[in-house]
C-alpha positions in Angstrom: 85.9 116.9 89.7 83.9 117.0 92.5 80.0 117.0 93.3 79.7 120.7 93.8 79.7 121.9 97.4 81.3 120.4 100.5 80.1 117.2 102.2 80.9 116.5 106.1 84.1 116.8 107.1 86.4 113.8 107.6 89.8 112.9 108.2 91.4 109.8 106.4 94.0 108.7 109.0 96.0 106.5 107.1 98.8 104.0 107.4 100.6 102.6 103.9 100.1 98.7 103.8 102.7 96.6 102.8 102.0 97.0 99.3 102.2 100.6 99.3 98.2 101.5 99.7 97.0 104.0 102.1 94.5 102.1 104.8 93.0 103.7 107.6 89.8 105.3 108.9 87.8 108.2 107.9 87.3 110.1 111.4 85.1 113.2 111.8 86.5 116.2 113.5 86.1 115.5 117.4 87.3 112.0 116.8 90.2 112.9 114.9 91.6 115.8 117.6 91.1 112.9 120.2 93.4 110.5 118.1 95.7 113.4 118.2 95.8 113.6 121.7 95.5 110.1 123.0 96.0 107.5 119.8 93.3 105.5 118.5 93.4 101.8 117.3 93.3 99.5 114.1 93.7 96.0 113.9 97.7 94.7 112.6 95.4 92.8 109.9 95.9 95.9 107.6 99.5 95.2 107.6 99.3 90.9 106.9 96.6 91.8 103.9 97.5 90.5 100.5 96.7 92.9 97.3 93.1 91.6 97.1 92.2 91.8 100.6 93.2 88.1 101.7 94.7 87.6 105.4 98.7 86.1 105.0 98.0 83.0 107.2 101.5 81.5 106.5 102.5 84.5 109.2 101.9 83.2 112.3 103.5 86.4 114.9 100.6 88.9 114.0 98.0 89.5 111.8 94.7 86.5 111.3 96.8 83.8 113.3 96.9 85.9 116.6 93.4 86.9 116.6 94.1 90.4 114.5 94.7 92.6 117.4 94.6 96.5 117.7 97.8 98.6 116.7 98.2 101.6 118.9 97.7 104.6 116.1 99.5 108.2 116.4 98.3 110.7 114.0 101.7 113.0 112.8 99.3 116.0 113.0 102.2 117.8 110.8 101.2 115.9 107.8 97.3 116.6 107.7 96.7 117.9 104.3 93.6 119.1 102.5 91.9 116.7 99.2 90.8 118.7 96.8 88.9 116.7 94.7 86.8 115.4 97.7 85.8 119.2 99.4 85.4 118.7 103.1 88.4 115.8 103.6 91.4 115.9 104.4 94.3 113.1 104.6 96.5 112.4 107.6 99.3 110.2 108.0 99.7 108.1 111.2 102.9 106.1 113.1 101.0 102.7 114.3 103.0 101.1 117.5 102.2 97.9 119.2 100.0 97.5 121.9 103.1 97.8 124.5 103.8 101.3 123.0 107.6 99.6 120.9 107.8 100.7 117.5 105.3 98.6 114.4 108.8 97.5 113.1 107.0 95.5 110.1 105.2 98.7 109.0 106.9 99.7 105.4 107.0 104.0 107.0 108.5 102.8 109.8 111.2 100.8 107.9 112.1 103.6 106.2 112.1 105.9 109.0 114.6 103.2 110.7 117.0 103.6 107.3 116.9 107.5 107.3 117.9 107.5 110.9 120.6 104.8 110.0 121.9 107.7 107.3 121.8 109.9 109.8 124.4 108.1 112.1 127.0 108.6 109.1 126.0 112.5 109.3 123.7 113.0 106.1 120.0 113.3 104.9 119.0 111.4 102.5 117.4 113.3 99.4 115.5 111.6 97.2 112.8 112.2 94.5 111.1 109.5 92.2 109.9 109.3 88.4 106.4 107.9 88.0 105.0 106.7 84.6 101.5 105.7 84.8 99.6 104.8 82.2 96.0 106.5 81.8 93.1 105.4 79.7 90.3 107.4 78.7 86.4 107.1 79.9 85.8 104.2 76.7 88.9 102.6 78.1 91.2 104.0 75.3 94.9 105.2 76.3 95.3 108.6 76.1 98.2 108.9 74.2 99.7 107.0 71.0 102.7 106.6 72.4 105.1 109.0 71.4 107.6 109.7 73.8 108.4 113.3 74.8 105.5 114.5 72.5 104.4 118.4 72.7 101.6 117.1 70.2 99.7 115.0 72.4 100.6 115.9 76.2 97.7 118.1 75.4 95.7 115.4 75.9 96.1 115.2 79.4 95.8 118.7 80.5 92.7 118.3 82.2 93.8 116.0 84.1 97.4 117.5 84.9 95.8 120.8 85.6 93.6 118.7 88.5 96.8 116.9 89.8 98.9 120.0 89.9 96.4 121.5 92.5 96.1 118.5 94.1 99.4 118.0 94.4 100.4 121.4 95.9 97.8 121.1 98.9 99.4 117.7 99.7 102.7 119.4 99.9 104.3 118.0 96.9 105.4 119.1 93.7 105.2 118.1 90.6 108.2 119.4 89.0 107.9 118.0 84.8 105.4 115.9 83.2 105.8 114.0 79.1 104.5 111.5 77.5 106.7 108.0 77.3 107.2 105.8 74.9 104.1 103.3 75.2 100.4 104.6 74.7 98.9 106.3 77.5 102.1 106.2 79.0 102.6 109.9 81.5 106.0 110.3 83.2 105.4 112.5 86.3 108.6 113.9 88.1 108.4 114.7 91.4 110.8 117.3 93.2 113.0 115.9 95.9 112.1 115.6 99.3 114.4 115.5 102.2 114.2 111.9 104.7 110.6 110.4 105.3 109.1 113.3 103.2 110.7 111.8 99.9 108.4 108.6 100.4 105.7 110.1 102.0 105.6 112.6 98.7 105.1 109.6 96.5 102.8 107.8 98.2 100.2 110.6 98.4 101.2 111.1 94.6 100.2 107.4 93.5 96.8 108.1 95.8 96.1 111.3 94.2 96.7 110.6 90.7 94.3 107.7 91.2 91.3 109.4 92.7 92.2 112.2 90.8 91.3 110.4 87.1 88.8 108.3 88.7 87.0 111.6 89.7 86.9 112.8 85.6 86.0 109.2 84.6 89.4 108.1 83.9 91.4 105.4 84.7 95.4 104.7 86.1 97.1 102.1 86.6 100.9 101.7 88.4 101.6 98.3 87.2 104.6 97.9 85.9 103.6 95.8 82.7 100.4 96.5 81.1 100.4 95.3 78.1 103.1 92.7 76.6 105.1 94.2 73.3 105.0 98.0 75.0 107.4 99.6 77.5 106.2 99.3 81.3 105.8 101.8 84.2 109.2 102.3 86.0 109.5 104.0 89.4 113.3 105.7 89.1 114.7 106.7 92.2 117.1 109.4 91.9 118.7 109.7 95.6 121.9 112.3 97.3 122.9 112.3 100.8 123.7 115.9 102.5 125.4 117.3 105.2 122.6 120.4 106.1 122.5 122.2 102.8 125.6 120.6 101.4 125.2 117.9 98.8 128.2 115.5 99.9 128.3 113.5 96.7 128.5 116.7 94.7 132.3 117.0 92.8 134.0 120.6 92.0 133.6 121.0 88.1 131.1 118.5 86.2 133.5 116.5 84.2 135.6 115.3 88.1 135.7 111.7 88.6 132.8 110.6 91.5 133.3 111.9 95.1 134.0 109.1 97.6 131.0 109.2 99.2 129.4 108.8 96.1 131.3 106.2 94.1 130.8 104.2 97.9 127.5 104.4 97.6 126.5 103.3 94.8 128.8 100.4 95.1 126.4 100.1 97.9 123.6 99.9 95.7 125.3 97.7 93.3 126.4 95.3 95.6 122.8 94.6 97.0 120.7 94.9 94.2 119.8 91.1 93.6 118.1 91.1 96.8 117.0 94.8 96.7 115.1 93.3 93.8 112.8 92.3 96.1 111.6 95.7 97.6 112.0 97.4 93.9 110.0 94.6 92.1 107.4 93.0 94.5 105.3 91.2 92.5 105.0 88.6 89.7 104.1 91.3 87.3 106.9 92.9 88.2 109.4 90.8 86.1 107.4 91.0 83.0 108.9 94.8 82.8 112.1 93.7 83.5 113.7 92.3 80.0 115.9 93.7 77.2 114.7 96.7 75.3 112.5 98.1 77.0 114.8 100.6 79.3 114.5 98.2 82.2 117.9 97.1 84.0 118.6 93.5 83.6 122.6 93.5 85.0 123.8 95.0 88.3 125.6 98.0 86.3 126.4 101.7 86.4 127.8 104.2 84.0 128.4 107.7 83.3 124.6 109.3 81.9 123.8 105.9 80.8 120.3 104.8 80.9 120.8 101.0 79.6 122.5 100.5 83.2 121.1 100.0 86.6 122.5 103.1 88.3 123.2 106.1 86.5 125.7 108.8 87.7 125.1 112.1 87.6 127.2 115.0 87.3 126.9 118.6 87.0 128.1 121.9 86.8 125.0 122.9 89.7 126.6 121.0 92.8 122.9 120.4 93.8 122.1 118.4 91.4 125.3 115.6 91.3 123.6 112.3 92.0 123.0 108.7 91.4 119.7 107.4 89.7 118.4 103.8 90.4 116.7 102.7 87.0 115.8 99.3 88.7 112.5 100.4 90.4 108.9 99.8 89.1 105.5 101.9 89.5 104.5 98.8 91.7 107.1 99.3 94.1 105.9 100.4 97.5 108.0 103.9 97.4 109.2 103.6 101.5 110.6 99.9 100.6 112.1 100.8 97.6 114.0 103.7 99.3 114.7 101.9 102.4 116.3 98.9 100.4 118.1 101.6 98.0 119.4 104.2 101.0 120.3 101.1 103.2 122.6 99.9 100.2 124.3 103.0 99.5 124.8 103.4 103.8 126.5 100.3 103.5 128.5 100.6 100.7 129.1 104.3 102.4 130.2 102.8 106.2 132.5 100.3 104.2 133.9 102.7 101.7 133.2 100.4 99.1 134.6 100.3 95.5 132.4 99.7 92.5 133.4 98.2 89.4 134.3 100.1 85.9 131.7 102.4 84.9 130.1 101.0 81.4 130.2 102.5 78.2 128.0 102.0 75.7 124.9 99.9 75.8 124.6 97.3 79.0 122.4 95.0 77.5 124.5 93.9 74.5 127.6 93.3 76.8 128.2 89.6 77.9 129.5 88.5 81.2 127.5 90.6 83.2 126.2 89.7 86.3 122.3 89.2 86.1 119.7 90.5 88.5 116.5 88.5 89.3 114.3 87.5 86.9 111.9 86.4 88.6 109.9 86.7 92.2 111.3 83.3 92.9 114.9 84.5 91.9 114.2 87.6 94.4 113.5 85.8 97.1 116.6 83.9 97.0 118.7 86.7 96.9 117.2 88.5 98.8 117.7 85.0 101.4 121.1 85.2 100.8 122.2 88.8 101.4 122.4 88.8 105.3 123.6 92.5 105.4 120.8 94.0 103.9 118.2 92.2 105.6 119.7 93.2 109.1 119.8 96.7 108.0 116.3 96.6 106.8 115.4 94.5 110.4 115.2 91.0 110.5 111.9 91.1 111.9 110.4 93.1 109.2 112.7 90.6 106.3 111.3 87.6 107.9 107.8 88.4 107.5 108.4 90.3 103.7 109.7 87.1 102.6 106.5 85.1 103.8 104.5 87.9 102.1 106.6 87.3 98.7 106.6 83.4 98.5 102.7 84.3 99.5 101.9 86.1 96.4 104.1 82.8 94.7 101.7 80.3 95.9 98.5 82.9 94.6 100.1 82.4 91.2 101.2 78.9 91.3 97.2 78.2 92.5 96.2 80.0 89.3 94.9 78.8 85.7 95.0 81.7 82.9 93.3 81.8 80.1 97.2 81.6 78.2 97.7 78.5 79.5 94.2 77.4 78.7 94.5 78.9 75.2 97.9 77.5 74.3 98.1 74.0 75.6 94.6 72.7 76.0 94.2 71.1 71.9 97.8 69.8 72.3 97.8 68.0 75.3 
């Protein structure tokens, strides 16, 4: 995994970007304790960067068009964990501010942080853990697996690198509860435990870092997007989320067969009534849509139902009042995990605050029901409902929604600027 012994010791101070990567700076030991103790800076570019490095020059309030200036950065010393697979670094996560010392409002940990507190004025955590399937290819570029969902046959074939990720995983504080196989080849499902507030995302994004570096380091390679390849299942992010009251669960119910608490049914009315433009935070990018059509266990209706995993949301109930809870199926890999759960917890808040109603749970199979109402299917679609949904975007910050949407219709003109070898291929003898 490694190169043997110990290299010079560093610390990756790091700040997720706005599509979910870490960024930072690697700083040796003195340099690091002095960020501790007094801040340090990087430019705001790291936070107006597209997915291949390009400046967002249709934002004009930060970023390339005001000369990239410095963010204050605070290292949250409490988060400083040890990489395994690279012996002598470790990994720290930092709160960037603006040069006046006010809050990075546009920086995806803070948004989140902003939504947890939100929670917290209602009296509850929010508890959430995410499902990851990543798909994983081999060091000739061949998946893993065949594709054999829940397979004790070939999850074998990952044990080298599970056994790496397990470790690596524990020294970052997170656990890795469950792992199969899923139902497209080289397709690994890895289930995260809950984690309570900013910890939940904070889990995941050090998960999607590790399990990267991780296969990288035995000559593998994995990959989050959400479609890979057309005609096979994609890479989902599921977000299974509860609010508690200390170390009550408040949308637990008595006995496991009792209709939904109120706190529960509210929220994910919540969740329901926002996910259009919660589409945007769940499914950022163009790829993100090609995951996101019938049959392939992606929701395509704003929906929920008893155990039923052809809807949106799916209830939860139990006989363990721990584990009653609702599970948002709408997520992909791609998603940046502190949007996603911002734009999911701010939507069951709401629908919480309001003590909202949702519809009649389905029964039976979402997809072959008409009259449904539709999600996005599209980025473009996104945006516009994400546009139109004034609620969410104030609870998210209309700062922050602003410059997300110029991000979005961004990574629109990329793809609009674009010739593929599809079009080329299909059109170019009959036109």
């Amino acid at each position: 995994m490694s190169d043997g012994g110990a290299g010079e010791e560093f610390v990756f101070l790091a700040i997720p970007d706005m599509n979910g990567s870490l960024r930072g700076k690697a700083l040796r030991p003195a340099a690091f304790e002095a960020a501790a103790q007094h801040g340090t800076v990087m430019t705001d570019l790291i936070l107006g960067l597209d997915p291949v490095d390009t400046p967002i020059t249709d934002y004009e309030q930060f970023g390339i068009r005001t000369g990239a200036a410095d963010l204050l950065v605070t290292p949250d010393v409490d988060t400083v964990r040890e990489l395994t697979w690279r012996p002598g670094r470790r990994i720290c996560l930092a709160t960037p501010s603006w040069p006046d010392g006010s809050p990075c409002d546009f920086a995806p940990r803070e948004v989140f942080r902003t939504i947890v507190g939100d929670v917290s004025s209602l009296g509850y955590d929010v508890m959430a853990a995410i499902e990851y399937e990543v798909r994983i290819w081999d060091e000739q570029g061949a998946p893993l697996s065949s594709g054999i969902s829940y397979s004790l046959n070939e999850i074998g074939r990952y044990d080298r690198f599970v056994d790496a990720l397990v470790g690596a995983l524990q020294a970052l504080d997170v656990e890795l509860s469950a792992v199969h196989t899923e139902a497209g080849p080289g397709l690994l499902e890895l289930n995260l435990a809950p984690g309570r507030g900013l910890a939940a995302a904070d889990g995941a994004v050090l998960t999607k870092f590790a399990t990267k570096q991780i296969a990288a380091s035995l000559g593998l390679r994995a990959s989050f997007l959400a479609k890979t390849v057309p005609g096979e299942e994609g890479s989902s992010g599921h977000v299974h989320l509860s609010c508690w009251d200390g170390e009550t669960n408040a949308f637990a119910g008595a006995a496991a067969e009792d209709a939904l608490p109120d706190p529960l049914a509210a929220a994910i009315a919540g969740v329901l009534e926002h996910l259009p433009a919660a589409s945007l935070l769940m499914n950022p990018t163009i790829n993100s849509y090609k995951r996101l059509v019938p049959g392939w266990f992606a929701p395509i209706n704003a929906t929920w139902g008893y155990e039923n995993r052809s809807c949106a949301v799916r209830a939860i109930r139990s006989a363990r009042p721990d584990l009653w809870r609702f599970e948002c199926r709408r997520p992909g890999a791609d998603a940046n995990p502190y949007l996603a759960l911002a734009a999911i917890a701010a939507s069951a808040a709401d629908g919480i605050r309001r003590g909202a109603t949702p519809p009649d749970a389905i029964e039976g199979d979402a997809y072959a029901l008409p009259d449904l109402p539709e999600l996005p299917g599209s980025l473009e679609s996104a945006i516009r409902a994400f546009e139109d949904d004034d609620r969410l975007r104030k609870l998210l910050g209309e700062a922050f929604s602003e410059y997300y949407v110029t991000s979005r219709v961004w990574e629109l003109k990329a793809w609009r600027e674009t010739v593929t070898d599809w079009e080329r291929d299909r059109y170019d003898r009959s036109v």
